[in-house]
RODO-2510 file (C-alpha; in nm, 4 decimals, decimal comma):
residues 105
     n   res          X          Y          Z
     1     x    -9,6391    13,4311     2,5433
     2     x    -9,7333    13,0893     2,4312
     3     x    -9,5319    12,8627     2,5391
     4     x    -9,3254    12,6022     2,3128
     5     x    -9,2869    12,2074     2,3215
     6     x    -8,9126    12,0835     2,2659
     7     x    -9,0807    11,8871     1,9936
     8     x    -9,2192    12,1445     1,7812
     9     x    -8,8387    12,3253     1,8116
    10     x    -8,7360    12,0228     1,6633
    11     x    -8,9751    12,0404     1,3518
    12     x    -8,8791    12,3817     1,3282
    13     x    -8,4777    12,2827     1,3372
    14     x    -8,6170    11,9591     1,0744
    15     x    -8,7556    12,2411     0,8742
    16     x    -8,4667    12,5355     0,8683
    17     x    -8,2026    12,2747     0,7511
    18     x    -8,4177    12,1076     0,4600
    19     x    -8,4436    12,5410     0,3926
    20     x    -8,0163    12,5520     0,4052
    21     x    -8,0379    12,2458     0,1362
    22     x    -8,2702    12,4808    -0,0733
    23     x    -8,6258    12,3108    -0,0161
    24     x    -8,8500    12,5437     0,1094
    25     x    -9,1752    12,3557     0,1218
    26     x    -9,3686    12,5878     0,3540
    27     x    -9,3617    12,8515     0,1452
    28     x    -9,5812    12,9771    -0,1724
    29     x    -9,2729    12,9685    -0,4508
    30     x    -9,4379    13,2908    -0,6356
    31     x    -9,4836    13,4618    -0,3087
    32     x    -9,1441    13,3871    -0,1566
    33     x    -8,9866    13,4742    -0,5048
    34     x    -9,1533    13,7771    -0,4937
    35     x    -9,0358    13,9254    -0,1118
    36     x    -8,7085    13,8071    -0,1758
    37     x    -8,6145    13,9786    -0,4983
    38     x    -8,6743    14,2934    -0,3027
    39     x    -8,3812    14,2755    -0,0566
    40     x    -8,4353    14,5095     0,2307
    41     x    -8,1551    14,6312     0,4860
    42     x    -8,1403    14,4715     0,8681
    43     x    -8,1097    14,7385     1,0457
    44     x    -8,4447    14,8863     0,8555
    45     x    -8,6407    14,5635     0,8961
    46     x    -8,5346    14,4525     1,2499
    47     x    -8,6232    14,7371     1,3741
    48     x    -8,7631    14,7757     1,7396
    49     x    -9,1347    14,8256     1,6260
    50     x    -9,0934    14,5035     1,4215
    51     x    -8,8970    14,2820     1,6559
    52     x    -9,2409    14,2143     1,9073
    53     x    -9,4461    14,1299     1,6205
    54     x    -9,1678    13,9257     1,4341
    55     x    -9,1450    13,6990     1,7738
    56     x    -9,5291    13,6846     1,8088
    57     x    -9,5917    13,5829     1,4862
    58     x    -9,2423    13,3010     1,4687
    59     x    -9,4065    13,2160     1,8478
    60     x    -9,7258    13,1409     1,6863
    61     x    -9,5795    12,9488     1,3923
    62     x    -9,3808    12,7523     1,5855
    63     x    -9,6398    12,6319     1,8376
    64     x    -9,8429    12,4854     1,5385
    65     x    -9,8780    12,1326     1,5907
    66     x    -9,7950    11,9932     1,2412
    67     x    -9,6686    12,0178     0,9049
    68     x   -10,0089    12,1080     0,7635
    69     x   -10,1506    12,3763     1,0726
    70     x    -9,7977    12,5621     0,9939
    71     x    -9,8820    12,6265     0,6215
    72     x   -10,2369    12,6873     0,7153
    73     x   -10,1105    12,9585     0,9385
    74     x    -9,8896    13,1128     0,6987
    75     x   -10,1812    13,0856     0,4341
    76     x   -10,3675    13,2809     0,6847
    77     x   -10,1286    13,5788     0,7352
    78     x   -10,1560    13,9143     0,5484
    79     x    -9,9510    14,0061     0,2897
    80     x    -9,7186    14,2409     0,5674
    81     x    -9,7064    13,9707     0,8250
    82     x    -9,6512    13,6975     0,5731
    83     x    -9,3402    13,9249     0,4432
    84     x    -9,2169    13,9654     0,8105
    85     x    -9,2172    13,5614     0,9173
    86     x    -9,0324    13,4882     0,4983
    87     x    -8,7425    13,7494     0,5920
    88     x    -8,7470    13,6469     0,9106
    89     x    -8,7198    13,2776     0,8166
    90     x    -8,4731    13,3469     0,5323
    91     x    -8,2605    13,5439     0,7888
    92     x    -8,2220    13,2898     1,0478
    93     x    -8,1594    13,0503     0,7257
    94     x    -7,9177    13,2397     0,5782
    95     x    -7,7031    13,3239     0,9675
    96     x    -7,6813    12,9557     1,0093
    97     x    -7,5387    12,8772     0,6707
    98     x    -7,3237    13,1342     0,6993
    99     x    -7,1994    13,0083     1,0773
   100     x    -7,1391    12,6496     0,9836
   101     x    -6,9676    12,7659     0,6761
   102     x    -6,6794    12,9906     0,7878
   103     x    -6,3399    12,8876     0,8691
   104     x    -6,2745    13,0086     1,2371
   105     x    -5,8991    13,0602     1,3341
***
């Protein structure tokens, strides 16, 4: 496993909250419009075949150095893996809004 710099988890928080305020700048618009009008079930996609390769490829996206090396990366995926790290993304996106949002008793 490659190991991760706290500082590169930060650009990664940096990036997943400009994502909850609706800018998704790593993304190609047409492509991410695409995968997400399809909505898929979780328990279909996070399956156990796809959970190793989900973390290898969010590992290896992660431990890009910059801005730039992360979209080249992406850029670089094929069309399934690219689909697997944009759900993926989206999920973890979508579970945070969701947590901060709800009123806890």
């Amino acid at each position: 496993m490659i190991p991760i710099e706290a500082t590169k988890l930060e650009q990664i928080e940096t990036l997943l909250a400009q994502s909850a305020q609706g800018i998704h700048l790593l993304f190609d618009r047409q492509k991410l419009a695409q995968i997400l009008a399809n909505p898929t079930d979780e328990k279909e996609f996070f399956t156990f075949e796809n959970l190793g390769r989900i973390q290898d490829l969010l590992t290896q996206f992660i431990a890009r150095s910059s801005f730039q090396a992360k979209i080249d990366y992406l850029r670089s995926l094929d069309a399934e893996a690219y689909e697997l790290i944009v759900r993926t993304y989206f999920h973890i996106v979508d579970s945070t809004v969701l947590a901060a949002h709800r009123f806890k008793h």
